[in-house]
N, C-alpha and C positions, 0 to 999 in steps of 0.2 A: 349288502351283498351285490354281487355281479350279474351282467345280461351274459352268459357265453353262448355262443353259435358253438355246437359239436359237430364239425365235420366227420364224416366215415366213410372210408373207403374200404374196399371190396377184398376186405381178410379174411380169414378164419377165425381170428383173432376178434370180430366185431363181437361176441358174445359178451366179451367183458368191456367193449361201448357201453353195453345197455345197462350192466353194473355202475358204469365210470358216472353214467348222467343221470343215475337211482343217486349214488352216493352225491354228486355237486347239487341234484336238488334238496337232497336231507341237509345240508350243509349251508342252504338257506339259496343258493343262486337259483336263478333263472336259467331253463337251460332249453335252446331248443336245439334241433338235432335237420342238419344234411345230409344227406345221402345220396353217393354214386350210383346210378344206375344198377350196377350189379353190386353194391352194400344191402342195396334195396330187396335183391334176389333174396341175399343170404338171412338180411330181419328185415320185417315185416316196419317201417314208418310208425306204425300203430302202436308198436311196443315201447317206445321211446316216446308216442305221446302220452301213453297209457302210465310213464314211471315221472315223465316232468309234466303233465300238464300243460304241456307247452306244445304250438304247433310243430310236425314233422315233417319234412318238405323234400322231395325228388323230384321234381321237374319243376320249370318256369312255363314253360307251355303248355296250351291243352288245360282240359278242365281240372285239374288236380290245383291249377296255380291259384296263389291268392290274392293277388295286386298286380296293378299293370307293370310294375320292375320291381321284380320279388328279389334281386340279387340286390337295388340299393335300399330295398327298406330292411331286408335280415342284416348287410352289411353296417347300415348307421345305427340299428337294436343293436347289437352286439355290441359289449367292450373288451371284451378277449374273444379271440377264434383260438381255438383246440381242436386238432387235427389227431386222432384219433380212433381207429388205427389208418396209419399213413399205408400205402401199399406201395410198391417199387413204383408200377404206373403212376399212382397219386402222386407222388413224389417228385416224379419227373414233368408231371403236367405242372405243377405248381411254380417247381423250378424256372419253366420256360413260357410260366404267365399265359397258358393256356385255358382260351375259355369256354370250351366243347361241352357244359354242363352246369348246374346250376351253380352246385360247391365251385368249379373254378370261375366262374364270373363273382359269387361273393368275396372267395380270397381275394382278389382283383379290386373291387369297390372295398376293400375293407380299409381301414386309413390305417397306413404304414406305420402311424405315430403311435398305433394299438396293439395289444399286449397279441402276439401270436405265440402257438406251441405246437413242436409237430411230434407225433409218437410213432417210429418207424413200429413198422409188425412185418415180415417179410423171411421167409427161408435164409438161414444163415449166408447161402453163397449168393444167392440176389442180392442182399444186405454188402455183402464184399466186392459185389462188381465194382470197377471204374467207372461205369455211370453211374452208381447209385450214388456213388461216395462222393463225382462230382456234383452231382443235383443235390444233395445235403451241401455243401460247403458252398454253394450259389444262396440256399435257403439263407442259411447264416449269414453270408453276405448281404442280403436281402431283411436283415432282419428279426429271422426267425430264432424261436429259443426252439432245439432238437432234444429232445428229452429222450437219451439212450435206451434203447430195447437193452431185455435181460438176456441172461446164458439160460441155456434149456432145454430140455426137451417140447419140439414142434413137432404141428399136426402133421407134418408131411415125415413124422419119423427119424429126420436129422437133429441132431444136437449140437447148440453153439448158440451163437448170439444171435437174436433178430426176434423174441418172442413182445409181443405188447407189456411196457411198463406195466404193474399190478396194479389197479384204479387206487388203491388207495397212498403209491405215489407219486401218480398223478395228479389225484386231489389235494396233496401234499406240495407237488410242485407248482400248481392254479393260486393256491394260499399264499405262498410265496409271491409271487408275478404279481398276486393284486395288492401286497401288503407295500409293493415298491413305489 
């Protein structure tokens, strides 16, 4: 089984993270869990240690960190990064190699040659912008495998495409990536 780094950023959508990294460690992986500053608002680190076992990490700095370059030792542990829920912001810091946090310095140290997935989660018309859709088509040039959000009804009430893949095709799409 695999080492995955679950990135999260700051959705609504992060509830079924904490399913997504219940279900990849029933399934035998290693999972541990990143979080944005405001991912971190909306669950608790704690929760995600409490379902993998596995450390959960929001800052490099300050006493919460765990190594003196906590972005190259989660970056070389990891053999897939899963991005998970991606947020429009997410998205676009990634795109443009930003590294204001801890999550964007490990995508950064993470070696390109390694299986990435990004899982948009975002309001239908964010999802439709011209920047989002160019910061996805950078990702992909970059690399990245984008595993399409669903049609649906979202927490802000609108209906359309932009809701978090359901973890368990997600886990379905991880299974695949490693079987390659």
């Amino acid at each position: 089984m695999a080492r995955i780094l679950l990135a999260c950023g700051a959705s609504v959508a992060i509830y079924k993270a904490c399913d997504l990294a219940s279900k990849l460690t029933q399934a035998g992986h290693s999972v541990r869990a990143v979080l944005t500053h405001n991912a971190a608002k909306l669950v608790s680190p704690q929760l995600f240690e409490a379902v993998c076992g596995e450390p959960a990490q929001v800052d490099e700095f300050g006493p919460e960190r765990r190594g003196a370059m906590d972005h190259i030792e989660l970056a070389k542990w990891g053999e897939l990064l899963l991005v998970a829920p991606a947020s429009a912001g997410l998205v676009g810091r990634l795109a443009h190699g930003l590294a204001d946090d801890l999550l964007g310095t490990v995508a950064l140290a993470f070696d390109a040659k390694q299986s990435r997935i990004l899982c948009p989660a975002m309001n239908p018309t964010m999802l439709e912008s011209r920047p989002v859709q160019r910061n996805l088509v950078t990702l992909r040039e970059d690399g990245w495998e984008i595993l399409e959000p669903e049609a649906g009804h979202m927490a802000c009430g609108d209906e359309g495409k932009g809701r978090l893949a359901e973890p368990a095709r997600i886990v379905e799409r991880v299974a695949r990536k490693l079987a390659r």
